[in-house]
C-alpha positions as CSV (number, residue, x, y, z in Angstrom):
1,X,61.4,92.2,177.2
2,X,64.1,94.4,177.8
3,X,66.8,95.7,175.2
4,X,69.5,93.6,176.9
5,X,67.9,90.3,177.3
6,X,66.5,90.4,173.4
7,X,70.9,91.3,172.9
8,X,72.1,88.2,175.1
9,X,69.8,85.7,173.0
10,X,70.6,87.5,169.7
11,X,74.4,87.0,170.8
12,X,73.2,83.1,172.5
13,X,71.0,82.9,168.4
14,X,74.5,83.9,166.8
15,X,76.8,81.2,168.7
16,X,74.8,78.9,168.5
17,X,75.0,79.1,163.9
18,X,78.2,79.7,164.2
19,X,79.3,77.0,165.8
20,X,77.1,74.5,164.3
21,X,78.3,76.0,160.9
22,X,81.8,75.0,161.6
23,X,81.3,71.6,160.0
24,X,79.5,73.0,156.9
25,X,82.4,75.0,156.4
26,X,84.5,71.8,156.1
27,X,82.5,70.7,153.8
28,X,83.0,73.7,151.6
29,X,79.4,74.6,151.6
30,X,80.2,78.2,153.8
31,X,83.1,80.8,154.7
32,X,83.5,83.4,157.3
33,X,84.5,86.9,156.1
34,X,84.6,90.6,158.0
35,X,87.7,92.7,159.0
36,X,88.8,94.4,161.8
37,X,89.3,98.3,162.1
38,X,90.8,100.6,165.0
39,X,91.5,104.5,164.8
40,X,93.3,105.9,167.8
41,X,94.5,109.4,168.8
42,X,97.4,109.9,171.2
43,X,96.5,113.8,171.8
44,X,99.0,116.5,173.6
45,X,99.0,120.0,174.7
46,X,99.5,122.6,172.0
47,X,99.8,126.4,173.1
48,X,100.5,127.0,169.6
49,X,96.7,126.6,168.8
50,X,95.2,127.1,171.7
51,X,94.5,122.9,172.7
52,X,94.2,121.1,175.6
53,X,93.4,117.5,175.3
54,X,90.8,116.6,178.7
55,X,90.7,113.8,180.6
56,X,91.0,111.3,177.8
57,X,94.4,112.1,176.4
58,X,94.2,108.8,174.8
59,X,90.6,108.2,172.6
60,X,89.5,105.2,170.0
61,X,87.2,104.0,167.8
62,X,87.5,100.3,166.8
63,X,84.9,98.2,165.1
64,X,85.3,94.3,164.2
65,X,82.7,92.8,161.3
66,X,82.3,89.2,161.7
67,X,80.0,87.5,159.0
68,X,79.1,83.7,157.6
69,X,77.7,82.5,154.3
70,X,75.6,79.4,154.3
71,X,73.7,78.8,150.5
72,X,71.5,81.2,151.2
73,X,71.4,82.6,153.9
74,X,74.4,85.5,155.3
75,X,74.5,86.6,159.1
76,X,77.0,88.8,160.6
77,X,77.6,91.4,163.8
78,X,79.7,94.4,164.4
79,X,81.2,94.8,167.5
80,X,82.5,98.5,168.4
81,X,84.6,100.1,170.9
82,X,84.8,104.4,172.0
83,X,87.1,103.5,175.1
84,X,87.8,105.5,176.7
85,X,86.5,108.2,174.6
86,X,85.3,108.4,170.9
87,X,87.8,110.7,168.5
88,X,87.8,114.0,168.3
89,X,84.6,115.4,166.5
90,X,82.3,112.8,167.5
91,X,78.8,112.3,168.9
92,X,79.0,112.3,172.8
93,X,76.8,109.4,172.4
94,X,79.6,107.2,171.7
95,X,81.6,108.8,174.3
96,X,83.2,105.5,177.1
97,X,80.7,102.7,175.2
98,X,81.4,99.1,173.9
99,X,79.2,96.8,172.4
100,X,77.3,94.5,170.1
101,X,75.6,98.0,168.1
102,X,74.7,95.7,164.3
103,X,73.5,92.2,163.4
104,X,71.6,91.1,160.4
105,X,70.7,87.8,159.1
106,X,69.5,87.6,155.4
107,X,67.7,85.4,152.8
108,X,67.9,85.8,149.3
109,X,66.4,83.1,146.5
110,X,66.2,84.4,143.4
111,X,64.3,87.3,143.0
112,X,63.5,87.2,146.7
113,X,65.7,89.1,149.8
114,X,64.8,89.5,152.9
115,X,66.7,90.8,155.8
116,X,65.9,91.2,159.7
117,X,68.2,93.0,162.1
118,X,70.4,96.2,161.3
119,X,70.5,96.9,157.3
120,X,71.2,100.1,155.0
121,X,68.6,101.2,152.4
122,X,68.3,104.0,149.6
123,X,65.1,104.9,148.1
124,X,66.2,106.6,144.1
125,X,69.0,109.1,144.4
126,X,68.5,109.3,148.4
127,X,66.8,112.5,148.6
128,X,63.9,110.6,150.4
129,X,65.6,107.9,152.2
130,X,69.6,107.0,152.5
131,X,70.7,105.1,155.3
132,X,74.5,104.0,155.3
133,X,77.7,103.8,157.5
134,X,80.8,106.5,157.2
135,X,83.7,105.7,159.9
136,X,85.8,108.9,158.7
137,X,82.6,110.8,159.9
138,X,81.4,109.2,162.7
139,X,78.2,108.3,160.6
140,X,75.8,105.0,161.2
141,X,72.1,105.4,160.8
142,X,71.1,102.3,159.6
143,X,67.8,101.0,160.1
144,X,66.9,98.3,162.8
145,X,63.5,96.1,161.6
146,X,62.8,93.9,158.6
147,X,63.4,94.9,155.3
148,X,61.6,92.4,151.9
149,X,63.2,93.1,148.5
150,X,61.4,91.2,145.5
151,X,61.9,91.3,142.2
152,X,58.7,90.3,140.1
153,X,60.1,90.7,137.0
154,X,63.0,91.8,135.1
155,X,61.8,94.9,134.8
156,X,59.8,95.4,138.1
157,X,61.1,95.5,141.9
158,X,59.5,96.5,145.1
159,X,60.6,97.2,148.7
160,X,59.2,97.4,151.9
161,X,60.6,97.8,155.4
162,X,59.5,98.7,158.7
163,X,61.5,99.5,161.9
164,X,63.9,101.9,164.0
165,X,66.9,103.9,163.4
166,X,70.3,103.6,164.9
167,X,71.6,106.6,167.1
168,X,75.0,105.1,169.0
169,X,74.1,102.5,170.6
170,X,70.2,102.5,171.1
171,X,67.3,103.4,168.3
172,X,65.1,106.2,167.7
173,X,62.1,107.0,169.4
174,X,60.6,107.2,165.5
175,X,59.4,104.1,163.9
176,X,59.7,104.2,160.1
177,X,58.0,102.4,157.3
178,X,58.9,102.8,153.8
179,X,57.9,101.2,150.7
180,X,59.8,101.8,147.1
181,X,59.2,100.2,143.0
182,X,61.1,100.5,140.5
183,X,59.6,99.8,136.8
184,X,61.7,99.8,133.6
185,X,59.3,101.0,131.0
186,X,61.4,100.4,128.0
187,X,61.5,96.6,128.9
188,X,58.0,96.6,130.1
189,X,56.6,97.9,126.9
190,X,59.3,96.9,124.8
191,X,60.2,100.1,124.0
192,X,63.9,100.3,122.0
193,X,64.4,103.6,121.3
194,X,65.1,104.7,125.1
195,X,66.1,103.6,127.9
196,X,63.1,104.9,130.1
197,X,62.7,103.9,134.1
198,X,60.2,105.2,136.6
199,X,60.6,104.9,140.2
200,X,58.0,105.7,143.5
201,X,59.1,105.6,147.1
202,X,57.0,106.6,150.1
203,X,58.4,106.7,153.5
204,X,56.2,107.7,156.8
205,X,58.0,108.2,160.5
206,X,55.3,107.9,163.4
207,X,56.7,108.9,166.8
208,X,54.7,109.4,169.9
209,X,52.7,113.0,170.3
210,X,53.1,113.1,174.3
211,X,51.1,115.3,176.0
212,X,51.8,118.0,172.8
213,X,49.0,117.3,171.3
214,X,50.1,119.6,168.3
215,X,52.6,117.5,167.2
216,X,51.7,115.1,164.4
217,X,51.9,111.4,165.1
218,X,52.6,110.5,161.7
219,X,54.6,112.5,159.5
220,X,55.0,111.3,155.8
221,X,57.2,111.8,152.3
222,X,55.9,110.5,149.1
223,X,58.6,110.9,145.7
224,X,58.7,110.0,142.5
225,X,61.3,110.0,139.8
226,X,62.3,109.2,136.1
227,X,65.2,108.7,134.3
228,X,66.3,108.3,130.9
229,X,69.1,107.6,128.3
230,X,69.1,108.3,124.8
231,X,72.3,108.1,122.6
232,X,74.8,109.6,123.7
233,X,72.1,111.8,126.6
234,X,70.7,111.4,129.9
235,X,69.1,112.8,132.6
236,X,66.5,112.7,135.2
237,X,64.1,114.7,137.3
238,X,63.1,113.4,141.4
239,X,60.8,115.7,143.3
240,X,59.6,115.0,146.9
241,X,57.2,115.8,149.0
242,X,56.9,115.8,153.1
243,X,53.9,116.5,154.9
244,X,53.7,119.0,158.2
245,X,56.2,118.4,160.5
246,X,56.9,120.8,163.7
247,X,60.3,122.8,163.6
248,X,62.9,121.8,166.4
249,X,66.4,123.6,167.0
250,X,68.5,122.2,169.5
251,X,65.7,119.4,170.7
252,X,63.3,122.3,171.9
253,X,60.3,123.5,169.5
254,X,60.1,126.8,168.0
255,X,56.6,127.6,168.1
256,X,53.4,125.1,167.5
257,X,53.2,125.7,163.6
258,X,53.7,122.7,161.2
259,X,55.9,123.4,157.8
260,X,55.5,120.6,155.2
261,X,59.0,120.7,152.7
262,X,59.5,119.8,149.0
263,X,62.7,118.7,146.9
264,X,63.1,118.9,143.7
265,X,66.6,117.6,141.4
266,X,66.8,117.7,138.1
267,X,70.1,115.7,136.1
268,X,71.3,115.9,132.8
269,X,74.5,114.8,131.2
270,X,76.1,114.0,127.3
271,X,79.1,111.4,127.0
272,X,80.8,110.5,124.1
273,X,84.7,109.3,123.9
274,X,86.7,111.9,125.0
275,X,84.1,114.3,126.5
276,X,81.5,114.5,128.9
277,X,79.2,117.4,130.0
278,X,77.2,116.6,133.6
279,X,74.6,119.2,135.2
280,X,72.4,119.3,138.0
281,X,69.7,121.3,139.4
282,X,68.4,120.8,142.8
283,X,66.4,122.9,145.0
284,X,65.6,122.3,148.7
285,X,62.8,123.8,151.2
286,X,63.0,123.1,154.8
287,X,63.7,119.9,153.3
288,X,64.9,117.7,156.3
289,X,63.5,114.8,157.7
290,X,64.7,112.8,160.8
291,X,63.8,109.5,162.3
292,X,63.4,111.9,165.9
293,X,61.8,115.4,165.5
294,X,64.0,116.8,168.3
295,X,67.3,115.6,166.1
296,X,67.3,117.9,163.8
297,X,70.0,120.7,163.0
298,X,72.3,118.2,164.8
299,X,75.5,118.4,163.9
300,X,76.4,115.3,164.1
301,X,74.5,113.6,160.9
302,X,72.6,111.7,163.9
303,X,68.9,109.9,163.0
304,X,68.9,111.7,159.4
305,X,66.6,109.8,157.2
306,X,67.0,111.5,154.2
307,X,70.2,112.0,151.9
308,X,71.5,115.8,150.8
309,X,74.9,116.0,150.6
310,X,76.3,119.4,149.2
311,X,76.5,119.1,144.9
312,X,79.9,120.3,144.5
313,X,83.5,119.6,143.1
314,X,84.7,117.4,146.0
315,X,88.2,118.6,146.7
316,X,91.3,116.5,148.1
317,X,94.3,118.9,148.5
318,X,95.1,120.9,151.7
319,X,94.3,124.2,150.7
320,X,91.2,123.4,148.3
321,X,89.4,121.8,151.3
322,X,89.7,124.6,153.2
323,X,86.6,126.0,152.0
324,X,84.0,123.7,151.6
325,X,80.2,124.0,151.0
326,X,77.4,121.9,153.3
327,X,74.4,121.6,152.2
328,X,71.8,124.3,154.0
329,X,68.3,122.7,153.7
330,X,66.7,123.8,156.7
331,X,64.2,126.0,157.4
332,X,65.0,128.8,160.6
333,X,62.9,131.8,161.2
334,X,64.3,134.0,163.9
335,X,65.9,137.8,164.2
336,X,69.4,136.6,163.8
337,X,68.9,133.5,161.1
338,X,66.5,133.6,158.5
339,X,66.8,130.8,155.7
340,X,64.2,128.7,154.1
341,X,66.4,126.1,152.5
342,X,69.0,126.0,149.6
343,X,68.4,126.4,145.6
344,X,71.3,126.0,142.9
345,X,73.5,123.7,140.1
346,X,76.7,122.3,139.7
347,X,78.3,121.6,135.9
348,X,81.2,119.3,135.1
349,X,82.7,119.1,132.0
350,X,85.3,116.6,131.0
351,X,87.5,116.5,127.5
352,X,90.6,114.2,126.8
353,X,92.9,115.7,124.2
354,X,94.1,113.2,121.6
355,X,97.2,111.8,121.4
356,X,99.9,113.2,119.0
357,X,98.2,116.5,118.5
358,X,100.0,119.7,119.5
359,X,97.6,119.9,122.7
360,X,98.0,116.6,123.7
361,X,101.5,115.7,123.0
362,X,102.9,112.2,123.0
363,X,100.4,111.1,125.9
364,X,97.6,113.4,125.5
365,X,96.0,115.3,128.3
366,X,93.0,115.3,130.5
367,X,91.0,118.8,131.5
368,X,88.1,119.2,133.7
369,X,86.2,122.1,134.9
370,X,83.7,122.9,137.2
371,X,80.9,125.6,137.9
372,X,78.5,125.4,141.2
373,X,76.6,128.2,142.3
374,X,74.2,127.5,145.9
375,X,71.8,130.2,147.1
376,X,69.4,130.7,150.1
377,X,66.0,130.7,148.7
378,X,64.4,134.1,148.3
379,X,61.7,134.4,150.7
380,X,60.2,137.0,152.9
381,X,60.0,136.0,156.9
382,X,57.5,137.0,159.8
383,X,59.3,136.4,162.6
384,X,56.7,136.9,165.6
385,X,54.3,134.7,164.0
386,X,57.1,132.2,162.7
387,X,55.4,132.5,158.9
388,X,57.7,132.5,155.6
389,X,57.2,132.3,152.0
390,X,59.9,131.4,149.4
391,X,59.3,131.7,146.0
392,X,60.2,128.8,143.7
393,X,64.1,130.3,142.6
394,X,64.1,134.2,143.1
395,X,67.3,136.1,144.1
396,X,68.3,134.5,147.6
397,X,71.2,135.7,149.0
398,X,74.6,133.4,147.8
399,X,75.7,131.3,150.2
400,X,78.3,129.7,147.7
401,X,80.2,129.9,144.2
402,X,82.9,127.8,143.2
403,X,84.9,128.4,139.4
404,X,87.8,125.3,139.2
405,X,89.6,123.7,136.3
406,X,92.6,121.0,136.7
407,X,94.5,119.8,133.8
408,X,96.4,116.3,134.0
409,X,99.4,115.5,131.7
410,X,101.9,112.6,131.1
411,X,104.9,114.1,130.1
412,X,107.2,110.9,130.0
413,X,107.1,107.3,131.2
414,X,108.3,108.9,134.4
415,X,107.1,112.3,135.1
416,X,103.3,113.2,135.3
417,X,101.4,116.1,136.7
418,X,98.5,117.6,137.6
419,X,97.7,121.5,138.1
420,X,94.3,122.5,139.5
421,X,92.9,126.0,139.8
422,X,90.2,127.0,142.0
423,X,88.1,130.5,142.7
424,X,85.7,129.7,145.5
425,X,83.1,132.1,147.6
426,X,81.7,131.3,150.6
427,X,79.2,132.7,153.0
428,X,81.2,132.9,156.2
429,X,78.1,131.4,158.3
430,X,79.1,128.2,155.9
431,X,82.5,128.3,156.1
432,X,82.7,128.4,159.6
433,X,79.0,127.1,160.8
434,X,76.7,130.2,162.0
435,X,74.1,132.8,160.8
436,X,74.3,133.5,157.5
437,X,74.7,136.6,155.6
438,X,77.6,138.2,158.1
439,X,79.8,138.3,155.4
440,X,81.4,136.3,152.4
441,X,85.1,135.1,151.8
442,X,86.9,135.1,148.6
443,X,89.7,132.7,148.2
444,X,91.7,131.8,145.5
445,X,93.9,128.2,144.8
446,X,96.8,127.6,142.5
447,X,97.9,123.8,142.9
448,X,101.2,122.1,141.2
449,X,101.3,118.2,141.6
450,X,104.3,116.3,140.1
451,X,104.8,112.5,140.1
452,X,108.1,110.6,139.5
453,X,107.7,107.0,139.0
454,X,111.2,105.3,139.4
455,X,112.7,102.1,139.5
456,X,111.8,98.9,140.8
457,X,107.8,100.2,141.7
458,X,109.2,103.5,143.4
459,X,107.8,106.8,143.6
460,X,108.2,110.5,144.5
461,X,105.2,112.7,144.7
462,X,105.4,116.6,145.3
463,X,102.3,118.9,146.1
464,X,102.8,122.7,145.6
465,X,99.7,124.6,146.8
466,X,99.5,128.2,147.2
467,X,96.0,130.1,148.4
468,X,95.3,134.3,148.3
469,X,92.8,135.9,150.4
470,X,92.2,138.9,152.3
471,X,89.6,137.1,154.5
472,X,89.3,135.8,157.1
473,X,92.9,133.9,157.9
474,X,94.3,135.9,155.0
475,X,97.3,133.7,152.9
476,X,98.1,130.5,153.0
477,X,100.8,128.4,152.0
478,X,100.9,124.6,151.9
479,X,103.6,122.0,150.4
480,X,103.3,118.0,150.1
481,X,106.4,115.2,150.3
482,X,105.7,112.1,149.9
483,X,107.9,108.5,148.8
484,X,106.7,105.5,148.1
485,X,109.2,102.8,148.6
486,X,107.0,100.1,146.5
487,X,103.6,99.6,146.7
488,X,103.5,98.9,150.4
489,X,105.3,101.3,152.5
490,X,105.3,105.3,151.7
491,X,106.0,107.4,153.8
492,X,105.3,111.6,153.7
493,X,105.8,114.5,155.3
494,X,103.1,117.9,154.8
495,X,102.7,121.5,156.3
496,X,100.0,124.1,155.2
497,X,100.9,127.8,157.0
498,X,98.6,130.9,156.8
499,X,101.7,133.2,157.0
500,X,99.4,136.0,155.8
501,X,97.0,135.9,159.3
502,X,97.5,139.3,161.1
503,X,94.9,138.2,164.0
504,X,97.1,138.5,167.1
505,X,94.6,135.8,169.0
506,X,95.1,133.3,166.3
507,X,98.2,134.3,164.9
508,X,100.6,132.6,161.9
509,X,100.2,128.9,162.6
510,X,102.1,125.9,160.6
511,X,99.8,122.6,160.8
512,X,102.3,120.1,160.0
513,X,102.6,116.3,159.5
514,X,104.8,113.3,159.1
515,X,103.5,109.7,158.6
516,X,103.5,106.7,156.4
517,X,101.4,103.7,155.8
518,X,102.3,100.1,155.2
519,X,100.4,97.6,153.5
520,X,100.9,94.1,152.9
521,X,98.2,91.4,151.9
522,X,94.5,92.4,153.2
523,X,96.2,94.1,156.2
524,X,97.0,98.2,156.1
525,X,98.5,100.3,159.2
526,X,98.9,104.2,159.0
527,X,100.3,106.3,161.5
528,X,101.2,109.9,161.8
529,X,102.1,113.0,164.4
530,X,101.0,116.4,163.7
531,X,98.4,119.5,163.5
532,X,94.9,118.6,162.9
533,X,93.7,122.0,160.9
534,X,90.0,123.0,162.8
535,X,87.0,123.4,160.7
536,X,84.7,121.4,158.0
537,X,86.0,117.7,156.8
538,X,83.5,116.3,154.1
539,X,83.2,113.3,152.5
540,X,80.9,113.1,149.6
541,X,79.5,115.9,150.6
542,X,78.3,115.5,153.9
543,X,80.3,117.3,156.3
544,X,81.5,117.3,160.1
545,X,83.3,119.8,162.5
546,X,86.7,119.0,164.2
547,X,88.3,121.1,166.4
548,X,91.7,121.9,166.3
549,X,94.3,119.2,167.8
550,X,97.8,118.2,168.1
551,X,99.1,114.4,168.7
552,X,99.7,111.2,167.2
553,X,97.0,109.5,165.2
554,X,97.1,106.1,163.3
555,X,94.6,102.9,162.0
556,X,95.1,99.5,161.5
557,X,93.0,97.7,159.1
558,X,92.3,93.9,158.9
559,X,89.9,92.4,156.4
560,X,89.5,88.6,155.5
C-alpha cells in the first residue's frame, strides 16, 4: 500500500469521526479545539548587505491544528503549507510542499494511554530521546508508530513505542523502538526522608545495511538516571550509552570504523526563599544519534533522536544574542577539524534582596548571575587511520566562556529596570559555524532596560545596549523603543549598528526595525519591515543559521 492511499483513508478515517461526532458535540459530550498559524516574508533587494531575494520573493509557512475530544478518546491533524517557498533558514525539504504531515488518535483510561499516528516523546532529561515541534526553528521530528504509556502504580510507569521519524513531509529510513520506567523509590519503599526516583530508558534504531555490509543494522542506547531531593537540595546524575555506529559527514561515510558514544550530566541545585544556587555538569563524546545515519551534522536539527541543547544563560536582547554557544557533540577526525565532542558546566545563582533594607529599597531587588565554561574534549587524533582517544575531562581547547550578572529593580509604582552585564568568549568556528580552533572572540555587553507603566494599562519601554570588541565585526551599538498602547496593540521601533567594523567588504551596517503586534481575544497578528541580522538564532538552546535579509515579515495566530 502506497504512502498516499494509507493518507486518503486516514483523511476518508478522520471525516468520517468528525462528522459523526457533530451530534455528540450537541450533546455536550465533545468539543473541537486547534488554532491556526501563518509566518510570511515579503523579501527585497538590499545592496546594503549584500541580499538578493531569488525566485520566491514572497515565502510562508502556515500550519492549521484541528483536534476533537470524545470521553476518551482525542484525534487531531495538522495541515501545513511552504508555498511557494519555506522561510528563510529552512530545510529545502519543505521547500513548494503542502499537506496533511501529523495525525494522531489517542486513548487514555486511567492509568492507561495509548496513541497511534504522529506523537512527541522524551525519555528522562532528553539526552537519549526528545522528540518535539519548534516553528521559530523550523523543527518537527516527531515520531510516526504507536506509542503505550501505563501506569501500574503510583509510583511505577512504563513506556514503549515503536515506529518512524518525521523528516518534512515523509519518515526516516530508520525504524525506532524505545522503551522507558520510571520508579519512585521513596513511595515504593516508603521511604520519608528523601525524595528518591530512578529512571531506565533504552532506545535501538535499525535501518537497512544495503550492500555495506559494515554498517550495523541495529544500533542501540541504553541510560539510566536518578534523582533526588532533600530539604532544601537536589540534584541528579543521567549517563548514556550508544553502541557502534558508523561516522557520516554530509550523507557520505568517512571510513568503515564504528565509534560507540557516552553522555554523562550531572545536576545539583539549593533553594530556599530568596536564593537559589543551580549547577550542572555534562559531558558529551561523539554523542549523537539520528533516526538516519546519513543525517547527521545536518544543520537543520533534521531526524535527531536525541536531545542536547547548549547549557547556557539563554539571552534575549540584540546584542547579547549575538554570540551564542551550540552545543558541539560530534565526533570529526580529519586535517582541518578535529573534535571528539564537548565537556563543561554552567552555574546560576539567584538572590532577592529584602524589602526595606538599604540594598533593597522600598521594593527590593532581584540579582542573578551566571558562569558557563564549554571545552572540546582533550584527545589525541590519528587521522589516516580515523582512530581517537579522549580522556574523561583533560585540558581541551575552549570553545566557550560566558561571565553575566543582571540586576532587576522597582524603583516606583511606575518606573522599573533591569541592567544586565555580560563577558562572553567564543571559538570563532562556533560563533560563526566552521573548524574550530582558528581563533576566539572576546565581547563584552553593557545593557540598560527601563520600563514606564502609565495610565490607563499604558507603557513605554526603552532598551540601551552597548557591545566592545576588537573581533571580528568590532563595536556595536544597539537601542530599543517600544509603546504599548494597552495590552493589545504595541508598537516598537529597534536598530543595532556595528559602527566599529573597519572590513571594507562588510562595512558599517545598521539592521533596523519597525513593527507592532495586536492582540485581541485568542487571536494575535505581528508585523514588521526591517534587517534580519545573519548568524545563529537559538531557542532553548538549540540553534539555526539564517542568512542575512531585508523585507517585511509578519504572523497571524488563531487558537480556539
Amino acid at each position: 500500500m502506497t504512502n498516499q492511499s494509507i493518507m486518503k483513508k486516514l483523511i476518508y478515517g478522520f471525516a468520517i469521526l468528525y462528522s459523526g461526532l457533530f451530534f455528540a458535540q450537541e450533546q455536550d459530550q465533545g468539543y473541537f479545539f486547534g488554532g491556526f498559524e501563518s509566518n510570511y516574508q515579503w523579501l527585497q533587494e538590499d545592496e546594503g548587505i549584500n541580499f538578493s531575494p531569488g525566485e520566491n520573493k514572497f515565502r510562508a509557512n502556515n500550519y492549521f491544528q484541528l483536534n476533537y475530544n470524545y470521553g476518551k478518546f482525542t484525534a487531531g491533524l495538522q495541515y501545513e503549507s511552504y508555498l511557494p517557498g519555506a522561510l528563510l533558514g529552512y530545510s529545502p525539504v519543505y521547500d513548494g510542499n503542502n499537506g496533511i504531515a501529523h495525525y494522531y488518535l489517542n486513548y487514555k483510561d486511567e492509568g492507561l494511554d495509548i496513541t497511534g499516528g504522529y506523537f512527541y516523546e522524551q525519555f528522562g532529561s532528553g539526552l537519549i530521546l526528545r522528540t518535539w515541534e519548534d516553528r521559530q526553528l523550523g523543527v518537527n521530528n516527531a515520531i510516526r508508530g504507536v506509542r503505550i504509556k501505563y501506569a501500574f502504580t503510583d509510583y511505577l510507569d512504563f513506556t514503549a513505542l515503536y515506529g518512524q521519524q518525521r523528516n518534512g513531509f515523509a519518515i526516516s529510513s530508520g525504524v525506532m523502538q524505545g522503551l522507558d520506567a520510571n520508579v519512585d523509590l521513596s513511595t515504593a519503599l516508603d521511604i520519608e526522608a528523601i525524595d528518591l526516583r530512578f529512571g531506565a530508558s533504552y532506545v535501538n534504531r535499525y535501518q537497512d545495511s544495503g550492500t555495506e555490509e559494515y554498517l550495523p543494522g541495529n544500533v542501540n542506547a541504553v541510560s539510566g538516571r536518578l534523582d533526588f531531593v532533600k530539604d532544601n537540595v537536589y540534584g541528579g546524575v543521567e549517563l548514556v550509552s550508544r553502541s557502534k555506529d558508523a561516522l557520516f559527514i554530509e550523507g557520505l561515510p568517512v571510513s568503515q570504523k564504528l565509534y560507540d558514544a557516552t553522555a554523562m550530566q550531572v545536576n545539583l541545585g539549593y533553594a530556599k526563599k530568596g536564593l537559589g544556587i543551580s549547577s550542572t555538569f555534562r559531558r558529551l563524546e561523539n554523542f549523537t544519534f539520528y533516526s538516519d545515519r546519513e543525517a547527521q551534522g545536518n544543520v537543520f536539527n533534521e531526524q535527531i533522536l536525541n536531545f542536547v541543547p547548549a547549557l547556557t544563560k539563554q539571552q534575549d536582547y540584540l546584542l547579547t544574542n549575538i554570540y551564542v554557544y551550540n552545543a558541539q557533540p560530534g565526533l570529526n577526525i580529519d586535517n582541518v577539524d578535529k573534535k571528539a565532542g564537548e565537556v563543561g558546566m554552567q552555574t546560576d545563582v539567584y538572590y532577592s534582596v529584602k524589602k526595606g533594607t538599604k540594598i533593597g529599597g522600598k521594593y527590593g531587588m532581584k540579582i542573578a548571575g551566571n558562569f558557563s565554561y564549554w571545552g572540546g574534549l582533550d584527545a589525541s587524533f590519528n587521522v589516516p587511520n580515523q582512530f581517537y582517544e579522549a580522556k574523561f575531562i583533560g585540558t581541551g581547547a575552549r570553545l566557550f566562556r560566558d561571565i553575566n550578572f543582571e540586576v532587576k529593580k522597582k524603583w516606583s509604582k511606575g518606573f522599573n529596570s533591569v541592567f544586565t552585564y555580560q563577558h562572553v568568549l567564543v571559538d570563532e568556528g562556533v560563533a560563526q559555524p566552521g573548524p574550530l580552533g582558528k581563533g576566539e572572540i572576546d565581547a563584552k555587553i553593557g545593557v540598560f532596560e527601563g520600563t514606564f507603566r502609565l495610565k490607563n494599562s499604558r507603557s513605554f519601554r526603552f532598551v540601551a545596549q552597548h557591545l566592545w570588541s576588537k573581533d571580528d565585526r568590532k563595536n556595536w551599538v544597539a537601542g530599543v523603543l517600544e509603546y504599548n498602547f494597552n495590552s493589545r496593540v504595541n508598537v516598537y521601533v529597534l536598530d543595532s549598528y556595528n559602527y566599529g567594523n573597519d572590513d571594507e567588504v562588510v562595512g558599517k551596517v545598521h539592521y533596523y526595525s519597525v513593527g507592532g503586534s495586536y492582540s485581541k481575544g485568542r487571536t494575535r497578528l505581528s508585523l514588521n519591515y526591517g534587517r534580519q541580522r545573519g548568524g545563529l538564532i537559538c531557542v532553548g538552546g538549540v540553534c539555526r543559521e539564517v542568512p542575512e535579509s531585508n523585507g517585511l515579515t509578519g504572523s497571524i495566530n488563531v487558537s480556539f
